[in-house]
N, CA, C and O atoms as CSV, one atom per row, in Angstrom:
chain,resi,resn,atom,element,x,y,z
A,1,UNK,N,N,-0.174,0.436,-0.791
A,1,UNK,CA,C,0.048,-0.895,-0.275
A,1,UNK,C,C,-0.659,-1.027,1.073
A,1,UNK,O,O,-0.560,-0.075,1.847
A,2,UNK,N,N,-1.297,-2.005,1.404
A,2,UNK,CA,C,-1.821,-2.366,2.492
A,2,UNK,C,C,-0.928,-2.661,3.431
A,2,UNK,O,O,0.052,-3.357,3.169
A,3,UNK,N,N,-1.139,-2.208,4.538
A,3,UNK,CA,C,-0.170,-2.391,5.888
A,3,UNK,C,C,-0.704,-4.111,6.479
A,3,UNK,O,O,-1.855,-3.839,6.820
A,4,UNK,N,N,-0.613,-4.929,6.638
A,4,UNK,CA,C,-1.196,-6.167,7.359
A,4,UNK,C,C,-0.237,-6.538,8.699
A,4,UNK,O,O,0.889,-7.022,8.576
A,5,UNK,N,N,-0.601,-6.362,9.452
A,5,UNK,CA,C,0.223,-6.190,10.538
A,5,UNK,C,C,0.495,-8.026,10.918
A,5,UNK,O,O,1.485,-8.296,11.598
A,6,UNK,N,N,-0.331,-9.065,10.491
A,6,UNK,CA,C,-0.421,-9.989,11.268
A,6,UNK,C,C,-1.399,-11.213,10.276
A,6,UNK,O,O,-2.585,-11.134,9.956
A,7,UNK,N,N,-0.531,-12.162,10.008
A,7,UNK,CA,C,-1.729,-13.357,9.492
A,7,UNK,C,C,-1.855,-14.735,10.572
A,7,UNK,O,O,-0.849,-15.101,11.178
A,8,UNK,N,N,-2.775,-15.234,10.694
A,8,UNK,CA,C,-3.192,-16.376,11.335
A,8,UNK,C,C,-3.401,-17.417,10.314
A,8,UNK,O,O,-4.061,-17.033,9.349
A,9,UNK,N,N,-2.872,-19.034,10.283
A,9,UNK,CA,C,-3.427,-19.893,9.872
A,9,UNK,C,C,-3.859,-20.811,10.313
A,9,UNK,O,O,-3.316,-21.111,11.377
A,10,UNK,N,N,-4.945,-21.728,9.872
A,10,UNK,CA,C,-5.392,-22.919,10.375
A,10,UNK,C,C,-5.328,-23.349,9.248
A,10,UNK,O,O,-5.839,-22.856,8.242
A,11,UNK,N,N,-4.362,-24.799,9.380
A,11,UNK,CA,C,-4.662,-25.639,8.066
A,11,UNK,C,C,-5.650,-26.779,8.234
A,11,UNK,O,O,-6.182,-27.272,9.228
A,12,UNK,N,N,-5.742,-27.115,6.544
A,12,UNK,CA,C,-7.173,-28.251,6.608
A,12,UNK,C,C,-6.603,-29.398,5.661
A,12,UNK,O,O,-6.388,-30.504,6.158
A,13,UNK,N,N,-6.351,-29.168,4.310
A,13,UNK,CA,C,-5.309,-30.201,3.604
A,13,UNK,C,C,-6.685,-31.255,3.044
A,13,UNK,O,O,-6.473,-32.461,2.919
A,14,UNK,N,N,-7.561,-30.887,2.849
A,14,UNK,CA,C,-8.345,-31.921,2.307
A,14,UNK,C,C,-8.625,-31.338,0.413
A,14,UNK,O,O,-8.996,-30.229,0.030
A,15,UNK,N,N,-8.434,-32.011,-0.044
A,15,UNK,CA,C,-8.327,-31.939,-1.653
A,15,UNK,C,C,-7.476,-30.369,-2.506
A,15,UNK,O,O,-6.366,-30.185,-3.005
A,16,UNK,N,N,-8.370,-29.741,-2.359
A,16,UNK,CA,C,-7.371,-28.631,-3.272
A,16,UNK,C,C,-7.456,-27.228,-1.814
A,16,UNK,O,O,-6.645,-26.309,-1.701
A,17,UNK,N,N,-8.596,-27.469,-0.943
A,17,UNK,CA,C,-8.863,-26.563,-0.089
A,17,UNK,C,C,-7.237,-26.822,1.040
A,17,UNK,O,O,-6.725,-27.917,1.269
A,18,UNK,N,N,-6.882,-25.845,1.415
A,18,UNK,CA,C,-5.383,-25.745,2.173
A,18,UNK,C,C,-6.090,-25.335,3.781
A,18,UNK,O,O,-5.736,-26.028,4.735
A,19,UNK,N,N,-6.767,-24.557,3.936
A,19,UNK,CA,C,-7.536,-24.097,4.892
A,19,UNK,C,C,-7.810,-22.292,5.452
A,19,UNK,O,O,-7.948,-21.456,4.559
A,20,UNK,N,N,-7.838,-22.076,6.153
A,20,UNK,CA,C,-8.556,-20.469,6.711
A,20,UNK,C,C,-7.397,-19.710,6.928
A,20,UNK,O,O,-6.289,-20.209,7.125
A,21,UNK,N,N,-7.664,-18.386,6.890
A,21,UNK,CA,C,-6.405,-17.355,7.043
A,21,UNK,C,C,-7.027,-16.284,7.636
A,21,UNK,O,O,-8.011,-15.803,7.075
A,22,UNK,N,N,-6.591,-15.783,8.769
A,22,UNK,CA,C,-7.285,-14.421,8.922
A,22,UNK,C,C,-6.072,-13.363,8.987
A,22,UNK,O,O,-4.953,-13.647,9.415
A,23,UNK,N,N,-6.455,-12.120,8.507
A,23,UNK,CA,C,-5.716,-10.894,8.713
A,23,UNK,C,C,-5.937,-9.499,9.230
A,23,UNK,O,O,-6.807,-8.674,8.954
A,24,UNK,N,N,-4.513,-9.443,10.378
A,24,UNK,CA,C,-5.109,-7.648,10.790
A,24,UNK,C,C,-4.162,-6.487,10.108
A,24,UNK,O,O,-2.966,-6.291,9.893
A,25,UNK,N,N,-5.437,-5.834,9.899
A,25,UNK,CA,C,-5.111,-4.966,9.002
A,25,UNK,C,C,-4.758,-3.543,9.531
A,25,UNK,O,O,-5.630,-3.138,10.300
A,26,UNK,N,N,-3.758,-2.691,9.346
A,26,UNK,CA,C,-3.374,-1.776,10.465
A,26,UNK,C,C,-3.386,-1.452,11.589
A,26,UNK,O,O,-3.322,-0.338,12.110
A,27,UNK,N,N,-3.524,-3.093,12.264
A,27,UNK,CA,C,-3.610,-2.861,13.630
A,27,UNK,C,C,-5.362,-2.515,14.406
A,27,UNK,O,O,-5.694,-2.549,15.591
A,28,UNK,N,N,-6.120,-2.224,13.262
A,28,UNK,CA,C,-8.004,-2.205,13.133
A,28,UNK,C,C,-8.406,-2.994,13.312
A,28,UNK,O,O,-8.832,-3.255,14.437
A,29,UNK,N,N,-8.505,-3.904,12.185
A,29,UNK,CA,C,-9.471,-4.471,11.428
A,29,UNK,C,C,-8.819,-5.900,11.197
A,29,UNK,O,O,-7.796,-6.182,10.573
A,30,UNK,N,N,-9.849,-6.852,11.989
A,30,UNK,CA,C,-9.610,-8.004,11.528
A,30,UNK,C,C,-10.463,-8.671,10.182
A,30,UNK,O,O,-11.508,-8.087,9.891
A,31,UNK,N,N,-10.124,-9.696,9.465
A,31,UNK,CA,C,-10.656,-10.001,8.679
A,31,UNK,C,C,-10.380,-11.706,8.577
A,31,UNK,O,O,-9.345,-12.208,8.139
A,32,UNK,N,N,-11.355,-12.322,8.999
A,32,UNK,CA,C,-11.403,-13.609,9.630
A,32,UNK,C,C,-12.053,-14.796,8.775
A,32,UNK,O,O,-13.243,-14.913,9.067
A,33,UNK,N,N,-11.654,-15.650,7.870
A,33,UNK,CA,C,-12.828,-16.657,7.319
A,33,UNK,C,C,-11.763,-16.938,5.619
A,33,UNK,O,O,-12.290,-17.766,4.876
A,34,UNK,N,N,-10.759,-16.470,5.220
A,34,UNK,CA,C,-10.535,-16.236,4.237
A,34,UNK,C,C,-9.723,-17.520,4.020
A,34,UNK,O,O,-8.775,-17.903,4.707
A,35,UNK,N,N,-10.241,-18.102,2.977
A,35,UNK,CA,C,-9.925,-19.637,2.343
A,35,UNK,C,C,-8.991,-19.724,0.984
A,35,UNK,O,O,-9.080,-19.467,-0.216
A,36,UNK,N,N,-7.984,-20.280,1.987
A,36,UNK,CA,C,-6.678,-20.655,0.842
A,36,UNK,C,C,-6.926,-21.996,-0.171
A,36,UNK,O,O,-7.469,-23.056,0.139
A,37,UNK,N,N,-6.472,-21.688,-1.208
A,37,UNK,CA,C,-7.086,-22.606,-2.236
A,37,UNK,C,C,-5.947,-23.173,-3.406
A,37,UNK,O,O,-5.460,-22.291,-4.113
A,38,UNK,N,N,-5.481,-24.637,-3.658
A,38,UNK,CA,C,-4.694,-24.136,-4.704
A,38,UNK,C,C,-4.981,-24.851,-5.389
A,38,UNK,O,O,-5.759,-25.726,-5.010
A,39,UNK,N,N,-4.512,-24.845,-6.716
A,39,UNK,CA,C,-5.520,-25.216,-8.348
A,39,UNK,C,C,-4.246,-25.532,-9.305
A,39,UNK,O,O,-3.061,-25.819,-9.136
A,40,UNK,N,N,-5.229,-25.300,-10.528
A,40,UNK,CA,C,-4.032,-25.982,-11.447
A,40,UNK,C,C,-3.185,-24.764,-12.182
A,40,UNK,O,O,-2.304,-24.888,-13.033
A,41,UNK,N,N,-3.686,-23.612,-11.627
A,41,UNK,CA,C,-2.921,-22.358,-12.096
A,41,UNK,C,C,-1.840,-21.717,-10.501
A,41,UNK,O,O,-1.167,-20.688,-10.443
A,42,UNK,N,N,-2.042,-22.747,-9.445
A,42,UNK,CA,C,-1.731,-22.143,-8.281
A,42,UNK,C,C,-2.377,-21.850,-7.550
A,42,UNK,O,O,-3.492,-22.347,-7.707
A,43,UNK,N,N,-2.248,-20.969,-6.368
A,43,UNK,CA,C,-2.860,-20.944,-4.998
A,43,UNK,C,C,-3.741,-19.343,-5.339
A,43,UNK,O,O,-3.408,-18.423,-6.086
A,44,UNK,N,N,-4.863,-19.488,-4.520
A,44,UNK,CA,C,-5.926,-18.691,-4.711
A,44,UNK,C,C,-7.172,-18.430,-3.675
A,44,UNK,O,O,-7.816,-19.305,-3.096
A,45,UNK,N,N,-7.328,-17.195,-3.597
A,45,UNK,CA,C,-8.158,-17.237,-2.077
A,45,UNK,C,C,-9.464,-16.858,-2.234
A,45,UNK,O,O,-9.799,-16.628,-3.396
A,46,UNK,N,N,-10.303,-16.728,-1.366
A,46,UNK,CA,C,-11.617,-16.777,-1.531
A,46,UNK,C,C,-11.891,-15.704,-0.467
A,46,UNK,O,O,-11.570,-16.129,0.643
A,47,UNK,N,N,-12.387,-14.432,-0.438
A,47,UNK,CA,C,-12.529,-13.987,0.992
A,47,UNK,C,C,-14.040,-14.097,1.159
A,47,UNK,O,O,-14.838,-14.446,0.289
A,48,UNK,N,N,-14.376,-13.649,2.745
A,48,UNK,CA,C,-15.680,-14.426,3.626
A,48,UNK,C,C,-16.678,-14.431,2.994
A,48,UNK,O,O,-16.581,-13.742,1.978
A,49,UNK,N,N,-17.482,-14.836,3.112
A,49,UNK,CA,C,-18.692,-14.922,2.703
A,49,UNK,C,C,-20.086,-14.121,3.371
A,49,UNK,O,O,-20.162,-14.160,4.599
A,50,UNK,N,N,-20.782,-13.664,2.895
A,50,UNK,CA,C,-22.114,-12.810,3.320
A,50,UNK,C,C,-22.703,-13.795,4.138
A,50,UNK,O,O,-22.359,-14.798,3.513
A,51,UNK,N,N,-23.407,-14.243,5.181
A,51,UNK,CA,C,-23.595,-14.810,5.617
A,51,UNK,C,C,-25.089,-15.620,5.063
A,51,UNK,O,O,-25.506,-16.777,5.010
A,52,UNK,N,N,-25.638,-14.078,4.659
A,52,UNK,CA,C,-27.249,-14.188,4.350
A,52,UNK,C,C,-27.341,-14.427,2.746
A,52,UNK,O,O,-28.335,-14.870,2.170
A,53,UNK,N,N,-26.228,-14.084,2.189
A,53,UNK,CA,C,-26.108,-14.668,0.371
A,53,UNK,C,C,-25.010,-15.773,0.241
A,53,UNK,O,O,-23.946,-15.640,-0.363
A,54,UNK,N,N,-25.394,-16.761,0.833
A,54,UNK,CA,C,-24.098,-17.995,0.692
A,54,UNK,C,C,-24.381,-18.809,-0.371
A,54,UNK,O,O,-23.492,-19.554,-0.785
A,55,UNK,N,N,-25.658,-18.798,-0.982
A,55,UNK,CA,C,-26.309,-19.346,-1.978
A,55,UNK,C,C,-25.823,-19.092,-3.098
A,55,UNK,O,O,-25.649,-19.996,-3.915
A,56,UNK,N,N,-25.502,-17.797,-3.363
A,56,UNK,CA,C,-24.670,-17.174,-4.282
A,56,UNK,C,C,-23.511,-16.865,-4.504
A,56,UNK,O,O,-23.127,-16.596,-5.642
A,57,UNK,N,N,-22.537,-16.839,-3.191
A,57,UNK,CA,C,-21.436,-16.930,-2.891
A,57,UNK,C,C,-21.082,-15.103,-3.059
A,57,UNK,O,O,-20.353,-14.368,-3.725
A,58,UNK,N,N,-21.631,-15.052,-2.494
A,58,UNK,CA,C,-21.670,-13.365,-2.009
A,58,UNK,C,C,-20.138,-12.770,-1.231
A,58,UNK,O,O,-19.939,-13.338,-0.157
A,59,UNK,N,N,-19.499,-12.154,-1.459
A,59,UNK,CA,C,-18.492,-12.055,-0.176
A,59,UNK,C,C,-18.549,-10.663,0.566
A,59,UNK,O,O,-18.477,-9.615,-0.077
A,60,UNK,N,N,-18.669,-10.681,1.808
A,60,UNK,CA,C,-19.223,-9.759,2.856
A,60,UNK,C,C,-17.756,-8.976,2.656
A,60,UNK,O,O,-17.832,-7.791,2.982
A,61,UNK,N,N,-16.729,-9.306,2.291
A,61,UNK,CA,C,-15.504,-8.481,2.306
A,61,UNK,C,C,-14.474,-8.977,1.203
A,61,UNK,O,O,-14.460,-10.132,0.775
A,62,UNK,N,N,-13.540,-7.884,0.759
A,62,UNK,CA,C,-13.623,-8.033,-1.137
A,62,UNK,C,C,-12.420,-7.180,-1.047
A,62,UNK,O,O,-12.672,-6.280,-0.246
A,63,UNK,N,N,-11.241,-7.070,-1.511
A,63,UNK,CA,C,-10.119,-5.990,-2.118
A,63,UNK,C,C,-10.685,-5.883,-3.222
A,63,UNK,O,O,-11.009,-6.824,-3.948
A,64,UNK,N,N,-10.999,-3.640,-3.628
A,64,UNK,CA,C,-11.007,-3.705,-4.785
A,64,UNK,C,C,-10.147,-3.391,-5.948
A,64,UNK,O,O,-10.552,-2.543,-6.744
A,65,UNK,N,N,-9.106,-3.925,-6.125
A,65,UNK,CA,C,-8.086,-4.334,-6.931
A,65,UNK,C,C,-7.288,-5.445,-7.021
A,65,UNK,O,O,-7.313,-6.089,-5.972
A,66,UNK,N,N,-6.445,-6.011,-8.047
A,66,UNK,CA,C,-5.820,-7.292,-8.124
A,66,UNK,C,C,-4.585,-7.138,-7.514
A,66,UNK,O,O,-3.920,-8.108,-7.148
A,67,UNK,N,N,-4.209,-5.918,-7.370
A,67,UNK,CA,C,-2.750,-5.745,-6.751
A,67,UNK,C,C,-3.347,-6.028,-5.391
A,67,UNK,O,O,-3.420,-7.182,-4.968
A,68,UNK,N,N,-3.709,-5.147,-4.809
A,68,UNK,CA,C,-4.271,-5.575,-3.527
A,68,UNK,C,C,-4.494,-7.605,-2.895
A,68,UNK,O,O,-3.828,-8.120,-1.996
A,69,UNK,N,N,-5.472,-8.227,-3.630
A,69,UNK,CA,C,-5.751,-9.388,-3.696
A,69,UNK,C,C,-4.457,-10.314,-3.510
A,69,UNK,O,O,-4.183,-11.162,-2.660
A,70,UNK,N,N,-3.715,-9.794,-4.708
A,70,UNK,CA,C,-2.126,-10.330,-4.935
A,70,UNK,C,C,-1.481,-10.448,-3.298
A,70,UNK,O,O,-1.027,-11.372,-2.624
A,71,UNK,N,N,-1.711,-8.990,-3.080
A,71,UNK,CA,C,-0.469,-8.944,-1.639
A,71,UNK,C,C,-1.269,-9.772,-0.908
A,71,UNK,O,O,-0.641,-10.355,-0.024
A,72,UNK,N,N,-2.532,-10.054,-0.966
A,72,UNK,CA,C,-3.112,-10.859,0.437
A,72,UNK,C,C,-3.363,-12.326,-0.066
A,72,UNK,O,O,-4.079,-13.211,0.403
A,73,UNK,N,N,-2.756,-12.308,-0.889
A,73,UNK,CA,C,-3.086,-14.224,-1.220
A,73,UNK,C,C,-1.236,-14.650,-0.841
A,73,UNK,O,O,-0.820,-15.761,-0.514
A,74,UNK,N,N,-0.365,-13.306,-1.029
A,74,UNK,CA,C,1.181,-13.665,-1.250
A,74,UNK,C,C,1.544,-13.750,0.373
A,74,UNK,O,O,2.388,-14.580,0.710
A,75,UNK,N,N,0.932,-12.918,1.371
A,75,UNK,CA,C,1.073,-12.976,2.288
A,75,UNK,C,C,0.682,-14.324,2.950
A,75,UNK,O,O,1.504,-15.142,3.361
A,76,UNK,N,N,-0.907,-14.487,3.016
A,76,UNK,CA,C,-1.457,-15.635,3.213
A,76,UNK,C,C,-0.374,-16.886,2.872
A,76,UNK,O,O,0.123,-17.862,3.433
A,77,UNK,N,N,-0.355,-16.399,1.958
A,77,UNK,CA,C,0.600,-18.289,1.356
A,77,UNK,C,C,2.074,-18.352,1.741
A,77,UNK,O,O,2.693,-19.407,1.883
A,78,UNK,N,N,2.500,-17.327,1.871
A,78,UNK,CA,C,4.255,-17.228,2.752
A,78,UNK,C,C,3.670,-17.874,4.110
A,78,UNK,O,O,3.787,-19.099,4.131
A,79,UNK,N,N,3.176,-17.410,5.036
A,79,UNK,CA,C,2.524,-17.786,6.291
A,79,UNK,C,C,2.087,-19.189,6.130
A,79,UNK,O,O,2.366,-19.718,7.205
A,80,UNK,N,N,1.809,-19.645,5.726
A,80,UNK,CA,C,1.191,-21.122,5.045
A,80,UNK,C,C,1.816,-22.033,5.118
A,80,UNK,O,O,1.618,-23.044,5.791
A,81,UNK,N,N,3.044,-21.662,4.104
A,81,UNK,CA,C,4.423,-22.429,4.011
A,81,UNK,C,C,5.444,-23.039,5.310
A,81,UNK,O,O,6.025,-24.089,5.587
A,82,UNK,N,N,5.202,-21.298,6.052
A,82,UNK,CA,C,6.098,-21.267,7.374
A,82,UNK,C,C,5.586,-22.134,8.650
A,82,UNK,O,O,6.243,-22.213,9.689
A,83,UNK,N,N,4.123,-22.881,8.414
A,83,UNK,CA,C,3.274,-22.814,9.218
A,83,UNK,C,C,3.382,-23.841,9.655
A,83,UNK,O,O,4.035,-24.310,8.723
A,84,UNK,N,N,3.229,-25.133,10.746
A,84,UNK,CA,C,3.728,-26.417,11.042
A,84,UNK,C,C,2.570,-26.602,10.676
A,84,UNK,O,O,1.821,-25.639,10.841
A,85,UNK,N,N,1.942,-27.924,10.023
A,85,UNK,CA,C,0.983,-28.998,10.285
A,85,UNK,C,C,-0.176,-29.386,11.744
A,85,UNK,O,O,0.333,-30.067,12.634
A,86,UNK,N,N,-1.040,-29.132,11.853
A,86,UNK,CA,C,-1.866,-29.150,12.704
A,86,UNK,C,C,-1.784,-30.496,13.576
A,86,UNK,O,O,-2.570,-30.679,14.505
């Protein structure tokens, strides 16, 4: 299980996009740009993008597993909920 010590939100609220999430990750590693999303199956995230492959939608940073993904979209979106309106 990933330790995440800390999420940040900025909300945006324009069509299905909710807005940005960043997370620190054991107290290291931030991970900054990650876009909350929700759809017709539910909420779903997108992490950053490569800067230099945006054309393709490249992502410069990636969990590789779904469990993983899971805890950081479940986290993200608890934080979300809790979060006042901009």
């Amino acid at each position: 299980m990933l330790e995440i010590n800390e999420v940040r939100i900025k909300k945006i609220n324009k069509g299905n996009f909710l807005g940005y999430a960043s997370i620190l990750i054991q107290n290291s590693l931030i991970i900054d740009g990650i876009e909350l999303h929700d759809g017709e199956k539910g909420r779903y995230i997108y992490m950053p993008l490569n800067p230099k492959m945006k054309k393709t939608r490249r992502n410069s940073t990636y969990p590789i597993d779904n469990k993983t993904r899971e805890q950081i979209l479940q986290l993200i979106s608890d934080k979300y909920d809790k979060t006042e309106n901009d």
